[in-house]
C-alpha positions in Angstrom: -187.6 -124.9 83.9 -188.0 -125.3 80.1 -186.3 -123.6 77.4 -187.6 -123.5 73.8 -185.7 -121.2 70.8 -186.9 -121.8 67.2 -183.6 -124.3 65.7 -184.0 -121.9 62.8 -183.2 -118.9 64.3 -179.7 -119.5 65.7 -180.4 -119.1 68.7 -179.0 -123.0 70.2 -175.7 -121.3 71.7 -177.7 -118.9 74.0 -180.4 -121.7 74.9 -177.3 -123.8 76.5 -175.9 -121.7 77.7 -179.4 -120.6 79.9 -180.3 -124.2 80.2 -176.7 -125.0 81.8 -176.9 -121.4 84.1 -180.7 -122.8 85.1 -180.4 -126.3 85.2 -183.1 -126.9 82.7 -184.1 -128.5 79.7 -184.3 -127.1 75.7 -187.1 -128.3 74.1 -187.3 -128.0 70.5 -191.2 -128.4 69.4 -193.5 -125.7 70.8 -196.0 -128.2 70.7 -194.5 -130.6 73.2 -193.3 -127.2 75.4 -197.1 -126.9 75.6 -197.7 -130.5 76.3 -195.8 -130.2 79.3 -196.8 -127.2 80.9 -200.4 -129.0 80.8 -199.5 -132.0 82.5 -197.7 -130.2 85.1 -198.4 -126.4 85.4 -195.4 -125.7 87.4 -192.5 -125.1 85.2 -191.5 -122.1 84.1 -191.3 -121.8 80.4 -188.7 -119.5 78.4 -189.4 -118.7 74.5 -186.3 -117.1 73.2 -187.2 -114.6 70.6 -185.2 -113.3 68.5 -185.6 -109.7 66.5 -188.0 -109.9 63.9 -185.8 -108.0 61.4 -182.9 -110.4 62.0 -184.8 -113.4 62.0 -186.0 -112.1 58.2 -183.0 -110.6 57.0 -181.0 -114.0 58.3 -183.3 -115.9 56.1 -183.1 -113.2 52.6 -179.4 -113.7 53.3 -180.3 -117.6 52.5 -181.6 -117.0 49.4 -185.9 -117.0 50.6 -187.7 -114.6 49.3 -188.8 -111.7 51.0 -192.6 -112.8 51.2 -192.3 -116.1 51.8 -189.4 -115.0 54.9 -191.9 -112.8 56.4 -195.1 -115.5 55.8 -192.8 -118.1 57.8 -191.7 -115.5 60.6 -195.5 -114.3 60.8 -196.7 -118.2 61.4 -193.8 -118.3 63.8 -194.7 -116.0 66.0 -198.3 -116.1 66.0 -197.5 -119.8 67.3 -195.7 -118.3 69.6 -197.7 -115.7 70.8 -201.1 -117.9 70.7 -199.0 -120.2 73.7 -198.0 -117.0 75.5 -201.7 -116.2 75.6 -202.7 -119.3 76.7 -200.0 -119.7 79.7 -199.3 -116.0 80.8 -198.2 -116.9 84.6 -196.2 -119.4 82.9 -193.8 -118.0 80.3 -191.8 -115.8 79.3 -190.9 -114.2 76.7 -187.1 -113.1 76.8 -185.6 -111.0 73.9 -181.8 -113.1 72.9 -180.2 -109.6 72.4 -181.6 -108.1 75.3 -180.5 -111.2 77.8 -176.8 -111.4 75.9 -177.0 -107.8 76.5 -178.1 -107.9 80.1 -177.4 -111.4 82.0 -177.9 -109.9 85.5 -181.4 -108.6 84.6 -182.1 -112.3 83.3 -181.1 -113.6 86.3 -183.0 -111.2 88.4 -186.2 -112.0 86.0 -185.9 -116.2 86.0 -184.8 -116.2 90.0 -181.6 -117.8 88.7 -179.2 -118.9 91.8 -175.3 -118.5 91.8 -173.1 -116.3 89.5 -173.9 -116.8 86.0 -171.2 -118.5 83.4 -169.8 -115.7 81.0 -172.5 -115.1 78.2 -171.0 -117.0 75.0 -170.2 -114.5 72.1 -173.3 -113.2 69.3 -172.4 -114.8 65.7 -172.2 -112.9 62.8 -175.1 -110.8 62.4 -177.3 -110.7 59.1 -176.3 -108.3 56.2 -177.4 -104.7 57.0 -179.0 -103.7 53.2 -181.1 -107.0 54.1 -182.0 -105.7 57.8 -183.1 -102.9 56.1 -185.1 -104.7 53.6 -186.5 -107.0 56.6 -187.2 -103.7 58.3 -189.2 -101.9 55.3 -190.9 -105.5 54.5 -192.1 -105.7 58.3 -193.9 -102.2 58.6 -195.7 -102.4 54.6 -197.1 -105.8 56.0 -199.8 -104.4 58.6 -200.7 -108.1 60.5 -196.8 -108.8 60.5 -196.6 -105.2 62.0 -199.0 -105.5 64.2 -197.4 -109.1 65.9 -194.0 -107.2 66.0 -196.0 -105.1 68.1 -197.4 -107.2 70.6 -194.3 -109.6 70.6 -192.2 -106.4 71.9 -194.8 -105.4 73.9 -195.0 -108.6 75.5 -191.0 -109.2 76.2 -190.4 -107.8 79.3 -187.9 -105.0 79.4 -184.2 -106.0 80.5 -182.3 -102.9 80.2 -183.8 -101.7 83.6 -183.5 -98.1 82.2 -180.4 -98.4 80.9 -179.7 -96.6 77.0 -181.1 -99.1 74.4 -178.6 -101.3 72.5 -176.3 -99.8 70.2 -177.5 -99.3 66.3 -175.6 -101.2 63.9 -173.7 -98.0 62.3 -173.6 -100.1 58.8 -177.5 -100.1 59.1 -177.7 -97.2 59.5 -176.2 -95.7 57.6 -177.8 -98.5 54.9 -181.3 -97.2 56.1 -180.3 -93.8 55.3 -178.7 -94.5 51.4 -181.6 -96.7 50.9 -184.2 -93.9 51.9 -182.4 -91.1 50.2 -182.1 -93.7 47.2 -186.0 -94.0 47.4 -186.6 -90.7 47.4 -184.8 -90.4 44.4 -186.7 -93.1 42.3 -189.6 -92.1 44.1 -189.5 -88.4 42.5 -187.7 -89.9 39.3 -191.2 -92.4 39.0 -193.2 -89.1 40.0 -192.2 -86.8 37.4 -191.9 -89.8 34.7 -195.6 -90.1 35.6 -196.7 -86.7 35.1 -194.9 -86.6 31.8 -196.7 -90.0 31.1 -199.9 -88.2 32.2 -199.7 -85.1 30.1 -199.1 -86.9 27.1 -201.9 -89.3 27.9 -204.0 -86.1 28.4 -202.9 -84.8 24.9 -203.9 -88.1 23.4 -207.2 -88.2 25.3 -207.9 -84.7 24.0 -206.6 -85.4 20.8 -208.6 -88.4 20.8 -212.0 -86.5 22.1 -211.4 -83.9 19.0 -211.3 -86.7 16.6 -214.4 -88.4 18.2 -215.9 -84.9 17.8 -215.0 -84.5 14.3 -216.4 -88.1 13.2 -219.1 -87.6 15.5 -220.1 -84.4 12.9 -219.0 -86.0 9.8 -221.2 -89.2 10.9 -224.3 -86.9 11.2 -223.7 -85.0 7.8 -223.8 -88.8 6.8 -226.8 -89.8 8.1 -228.5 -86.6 7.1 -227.5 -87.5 3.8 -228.5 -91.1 3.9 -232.3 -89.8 4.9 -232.4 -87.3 1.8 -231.0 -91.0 -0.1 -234.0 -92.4 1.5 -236.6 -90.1 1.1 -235.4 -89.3 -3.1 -235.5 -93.6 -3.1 -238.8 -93.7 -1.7 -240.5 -90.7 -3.6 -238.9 -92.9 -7.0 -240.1 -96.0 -5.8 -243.5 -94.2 -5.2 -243.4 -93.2 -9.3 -242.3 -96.7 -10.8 -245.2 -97.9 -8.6 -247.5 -95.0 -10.4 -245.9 -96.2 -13.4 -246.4 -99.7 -13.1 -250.0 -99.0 -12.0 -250.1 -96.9 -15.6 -248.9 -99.7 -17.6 -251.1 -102.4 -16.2 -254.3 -100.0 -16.8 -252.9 -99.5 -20.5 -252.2 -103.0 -20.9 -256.1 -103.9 -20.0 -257.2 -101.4 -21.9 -255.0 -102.5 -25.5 -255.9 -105.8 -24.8 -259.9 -104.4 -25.2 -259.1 -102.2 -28.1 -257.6 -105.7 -29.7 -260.0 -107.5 -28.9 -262.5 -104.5 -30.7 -260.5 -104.7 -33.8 -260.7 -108.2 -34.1 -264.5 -108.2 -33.6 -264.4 -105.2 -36.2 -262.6 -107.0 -38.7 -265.0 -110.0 -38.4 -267.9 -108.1 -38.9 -266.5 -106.6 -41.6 -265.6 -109.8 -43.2 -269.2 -110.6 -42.8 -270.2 -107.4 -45.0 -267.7 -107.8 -47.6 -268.7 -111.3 -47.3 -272.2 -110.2 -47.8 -271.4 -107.3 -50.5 -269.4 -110.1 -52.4 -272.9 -112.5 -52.3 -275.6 -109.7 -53.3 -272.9 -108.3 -56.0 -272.8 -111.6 -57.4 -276.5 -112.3 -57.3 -278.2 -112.3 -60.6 -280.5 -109.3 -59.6 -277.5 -107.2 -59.3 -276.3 -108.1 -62.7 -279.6 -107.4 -64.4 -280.0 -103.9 -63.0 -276.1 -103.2 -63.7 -277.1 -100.8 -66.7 -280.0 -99.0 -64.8 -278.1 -98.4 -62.0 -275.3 -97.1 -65.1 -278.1 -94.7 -66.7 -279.1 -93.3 -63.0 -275.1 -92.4 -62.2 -275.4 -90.6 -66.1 -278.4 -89.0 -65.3 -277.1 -87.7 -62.2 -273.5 -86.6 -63.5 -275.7 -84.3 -66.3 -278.0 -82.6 -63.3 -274.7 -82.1 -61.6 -273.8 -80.0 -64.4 -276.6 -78.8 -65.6 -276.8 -77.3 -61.5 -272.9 -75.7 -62.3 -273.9 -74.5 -65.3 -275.9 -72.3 -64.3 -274.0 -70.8 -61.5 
């Protein structure tokens, strides 16, 4: 026969003290457990267990944190377990409370021969506030849950009917501060949250009514922009009317110049040609006809008023 118990789990005393009742050997790695049971196939192999909440509130009281105490006692166990599944007619599981507990049904279940030597004395258990926390850590993990399951549903039962062990009082009790306690915080986080919500529903709502407001004052905006736009366009429609205008007008003073000068020219040329014929000698000649006609003319003039 081969005993194996987890060195971490304090669990060395009771493995002796088996081994020295059985006349076996403790083996310490799983691994070479295994090795043997393959080479041979007859042994009987024991895994000590111990309870999952002790095993995790042994190691909190340590100092490990509870995640990483229940990610060690989850790869543990599945070790554990995945030999069991492997060698069923060739292990068993035995519970280290349970065969402290009940050394005649251990006997009974390994076939051992002889009056057993007086069980040696449990140590000091873990704290009870961290069995409870081991206990409320175990059931929110649901794979660490479920492989408490099946490693209590595959340690066969000891007690042979008998009432189950004794509760730790302390734990209890611990379990029922510590539940009370959450109820507490648990209604104290509840109504904080409401509160928190109904304010966060004023502000929303506050919030929505400003978004409302701005969302009106932003379209009075806009509306007023497009009137902007359309007064803007309609004035740059006139100055381009206007500079349309002044272009035309501009043309047409140029042309009106450009008529005065060719006015003033020909002019020039008459007065030019007025100056040459007055000068002329014909002109000069004819000077006191042309005086006798303008008498002749100013007396008929008369002569014509005179009579009216």
């Amino acid at each position: 026969m081969l005993i194996w118990h987890n060195p971490r789990h304090d669990l060395s005393t009771l493995a002796d003290w088996l081994a020295a009742a059985a006349g076996a050997a403790v083996v310490r790695d799983l691994t070479a457990a295994e090795t043997a049971l393959d080479q041979s196939g007859t042994p009987p192999l024991v895994l000590l267990s111990a309870d999952p909440r002790s095993v995790i509130a042994t190691a909190l009281d340590r100092g490990t944190p509870p995640t990483e105490a229940l990610r060690d006692w989850s790869a543990e166990t599945e070790a554990m377990l995945g030999l069991f599944r492997r060698h069923r007619r060739l292990v068993h599981l035995v519970d280290a409370a349970s065969a402290r507990a009940y050394p005649e049904a251990l006997a009974d279940l390994l076939e051992l021969p002889g009056d057993l030597p007086d069980v040696p004395a449990d140590g000091s258990g873990p704290d009870p506030l961290s069995l409870v926390l081991a206990e409320h850590s175990l059931r929110a993990d649901l794979t660490a849950s479920l492989l408490a399951d099946e490693l209590a549903a595959s340690t066969p039962d000891l007690t042979d009917g008998a009432l189950p062990l004794p509760a730790d009082p302390a734990a209890a009790f611990l379990s029922l501060q510590l539940s009370r306690s959450q109820l507490t915080e648990m209604t104290r986080r509840a109504e904080t949250a409401e509160t928190a919500l109904n304010v966060q529903l004023r502000l929303t709502e506050a919030a929505t009514n400003e978004m409302d407001r701005l969302q009106q004052r932003l379209e009075q905006v806009n509306a007023g922009l497009d009137s902007s736009q359309a007064q803007l366009d309609e004035v740059t429609t006139q100055l381009a009317r206007r500079d349309n205008q002044i272009t035309a007008l501009s043309g047409h003073q140029q042309t009106l110049r450009a008529q005065i000068r060719d006015r003033e020219e020909e002019r020039a040329a008459i007065q030019a040609e007025l100056d040459r014929v007055m000068a002329s000698r014909s002109i000069r000649l004819t000077a006191p006809l042309r005086q006798l006609g303008d008498l002749v003319r100013r007396a008929q003039q008369r002569l014509r008023r005179g009579r009216t």
